[in-house]
DRENTIBA-575053 format. One line per field, with one value per residue (C-alpha): residue in one letter; x, y, z. Coordinates in nm, 4 decimals, m for minus. Example, Ala and Ser with C-alpha at 12.3 -4.5 7.8 and 13.67 -1.06 7.14 Angstrom:
REM residues 2
res [A/S]
X [1.2300/1.3670]
Y [m0.4500/m0.1060]
Z [0.7800/0.7140]
//
This chain:
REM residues 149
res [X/X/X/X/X/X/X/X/X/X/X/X/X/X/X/X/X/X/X/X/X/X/X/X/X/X/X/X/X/X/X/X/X/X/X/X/X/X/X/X/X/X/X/X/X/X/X/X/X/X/X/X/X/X/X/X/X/X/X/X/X/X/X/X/X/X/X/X/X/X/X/X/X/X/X/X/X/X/X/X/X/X/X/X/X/X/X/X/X/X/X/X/X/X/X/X/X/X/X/X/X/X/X/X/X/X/X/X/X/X/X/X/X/X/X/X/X/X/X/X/X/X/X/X/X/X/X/X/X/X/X/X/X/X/X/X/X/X/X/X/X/X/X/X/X/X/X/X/X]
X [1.1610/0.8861/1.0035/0.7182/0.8219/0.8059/0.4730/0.3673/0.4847/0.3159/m0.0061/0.0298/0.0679/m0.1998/m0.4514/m0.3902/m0.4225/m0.7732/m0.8468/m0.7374/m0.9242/m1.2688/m1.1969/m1.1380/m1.4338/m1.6685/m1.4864/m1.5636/m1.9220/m1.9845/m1.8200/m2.0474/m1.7800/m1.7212/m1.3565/m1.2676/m1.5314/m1.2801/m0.9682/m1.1028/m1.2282/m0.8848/m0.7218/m0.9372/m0.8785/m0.5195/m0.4830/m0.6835/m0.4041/m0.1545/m0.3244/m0.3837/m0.0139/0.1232/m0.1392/0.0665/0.3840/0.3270/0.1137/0.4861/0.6409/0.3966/0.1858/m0.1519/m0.2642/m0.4597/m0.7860/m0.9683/m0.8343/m0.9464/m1.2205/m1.4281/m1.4270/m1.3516/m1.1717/m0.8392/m0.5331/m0.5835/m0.9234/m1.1443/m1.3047/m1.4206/m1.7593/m1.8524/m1.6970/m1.8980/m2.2060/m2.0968/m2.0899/m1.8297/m1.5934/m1.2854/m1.3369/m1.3658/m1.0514/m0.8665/m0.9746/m0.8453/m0.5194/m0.4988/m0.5492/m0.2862/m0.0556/m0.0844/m0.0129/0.2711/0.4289/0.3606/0.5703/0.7847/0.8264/0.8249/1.1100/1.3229/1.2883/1.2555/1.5315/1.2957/1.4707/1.5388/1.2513/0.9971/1.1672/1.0968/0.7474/0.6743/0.9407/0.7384/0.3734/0.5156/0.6199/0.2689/0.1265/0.3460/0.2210/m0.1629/m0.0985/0.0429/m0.2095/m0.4404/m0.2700/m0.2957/m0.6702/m0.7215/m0.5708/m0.7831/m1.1158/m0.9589/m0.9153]
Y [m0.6903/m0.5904/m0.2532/m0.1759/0.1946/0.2874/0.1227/0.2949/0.6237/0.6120/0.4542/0.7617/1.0047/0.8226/0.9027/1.2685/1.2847/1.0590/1.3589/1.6181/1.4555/1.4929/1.8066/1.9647/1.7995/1.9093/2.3045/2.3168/2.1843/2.4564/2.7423/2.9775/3.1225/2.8988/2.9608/2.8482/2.5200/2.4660/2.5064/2.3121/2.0329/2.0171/1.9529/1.7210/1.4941/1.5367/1.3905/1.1297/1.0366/1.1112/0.7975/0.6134/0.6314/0.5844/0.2824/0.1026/0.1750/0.0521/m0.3107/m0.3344/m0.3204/m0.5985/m0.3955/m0.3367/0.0401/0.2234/0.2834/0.6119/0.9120/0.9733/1.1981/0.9257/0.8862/1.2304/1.5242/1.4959/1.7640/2.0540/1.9560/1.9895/2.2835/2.2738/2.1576/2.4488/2.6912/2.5170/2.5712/2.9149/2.9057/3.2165/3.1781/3.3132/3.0958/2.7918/2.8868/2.9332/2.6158/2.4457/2.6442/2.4866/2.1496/2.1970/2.3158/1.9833/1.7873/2.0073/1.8871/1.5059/1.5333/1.6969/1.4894/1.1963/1.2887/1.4192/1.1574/0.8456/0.7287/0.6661/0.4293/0.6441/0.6122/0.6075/0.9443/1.1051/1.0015/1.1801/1.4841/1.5368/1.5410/1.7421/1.9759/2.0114/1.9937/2.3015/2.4635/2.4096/2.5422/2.8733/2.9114/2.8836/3.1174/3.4029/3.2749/3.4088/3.7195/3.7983/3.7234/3.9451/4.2655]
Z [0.0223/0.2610/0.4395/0.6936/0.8127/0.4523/0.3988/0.7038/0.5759/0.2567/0.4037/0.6337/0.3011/0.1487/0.4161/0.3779/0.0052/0.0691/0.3349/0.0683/m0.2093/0.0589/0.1636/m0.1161/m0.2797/0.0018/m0.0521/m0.4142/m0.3772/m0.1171/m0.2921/m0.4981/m0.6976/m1.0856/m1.0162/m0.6471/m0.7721/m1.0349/m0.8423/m0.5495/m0.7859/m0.9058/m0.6310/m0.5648/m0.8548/m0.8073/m0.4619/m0.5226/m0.8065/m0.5566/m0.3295/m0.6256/m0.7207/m0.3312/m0.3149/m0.5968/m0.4517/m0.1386/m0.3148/m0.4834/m0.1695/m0.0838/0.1785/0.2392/0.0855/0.3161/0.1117/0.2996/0.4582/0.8380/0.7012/0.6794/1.0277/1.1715/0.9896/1.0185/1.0992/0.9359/0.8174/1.0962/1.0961/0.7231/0.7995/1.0723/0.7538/0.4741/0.7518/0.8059/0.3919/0.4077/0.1617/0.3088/0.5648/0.3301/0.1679/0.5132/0.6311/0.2682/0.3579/0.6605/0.5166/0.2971/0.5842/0.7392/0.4268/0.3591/0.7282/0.7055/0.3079/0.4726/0.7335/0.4983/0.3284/0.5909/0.8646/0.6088/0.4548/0.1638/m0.1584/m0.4410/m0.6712/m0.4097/m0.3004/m0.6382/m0.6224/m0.2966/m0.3744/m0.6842/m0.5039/m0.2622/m0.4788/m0.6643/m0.2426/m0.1983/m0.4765/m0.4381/m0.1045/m0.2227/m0.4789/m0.2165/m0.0013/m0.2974/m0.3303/0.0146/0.0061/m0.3306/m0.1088/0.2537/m0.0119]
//
């Protein structure tokens, strides 16, 4: 059974992972500091899985996966001012800008979940990545504070 809104949903999660994955990619390559590079790579790899696994839901649900975030284009939500911080190389002002990233991907799960009556199991799948959203967000938010003090 093809169920279009859902696809659309997840398409729509799957860009912001695939603007996530860039993002964060582009963050940890213009980072000095070993550790924010490692965080930053990390949550880099993991939204791409996150796309990879929303991509196969939605090619069971016989859909078309989206296959790039809007970064490709132009930065998306909460992504758009990463470039003028990675210029600005300051790297509170990376770390903001990831924050705000996250903020954004933080809404649309939200969203996802509360405005889509979602089937069970496809539920789970985006409960649990926005549960590990939420927390690379908040570890991101204590990131910051570290840098401001």
């Amino acid at each position: 059974m093809k169920n279009d809104k859902t696809i659309s949903v997840l398409n729509n999660l799957i860009e912001i992972c695939k603007d996530g994955q860039e993002g964060f990619r582009q963050a940890s390559e213009a980072v000095k500091d070993t550790h924010l590079k490692t965080i930053f790579g990390q949550f880099s790899q993991q939204r791409a899985q996150f796309a990879g696994e929303l991509q196969q839901e939605v090619m069971r649900l016989g859909g078309d996966p989206e296959k790039s975030g809007t970064l490709s284009g132009s930065m998306h939500r909460g992504w758009i001012n990463l470039k003028s911080a990675i210029t600005g190389g300051s790297e509170p002002s990376i770390i903001s800008e990831c924050e705000r990233g996250e903020d954004s991907a933080k809404d649309e799960y939200r969203k996802a979940l509360e405005e889509n009556k979602l089937p069970a199991d496809l539920r789970d799948v985006v409960q649990r990545q926005y549960t590990q959203v939420k927390a690379a967000h908040d570890q991101i938010r204590s990131l910051e504070v570290k840098t401001h003090h």
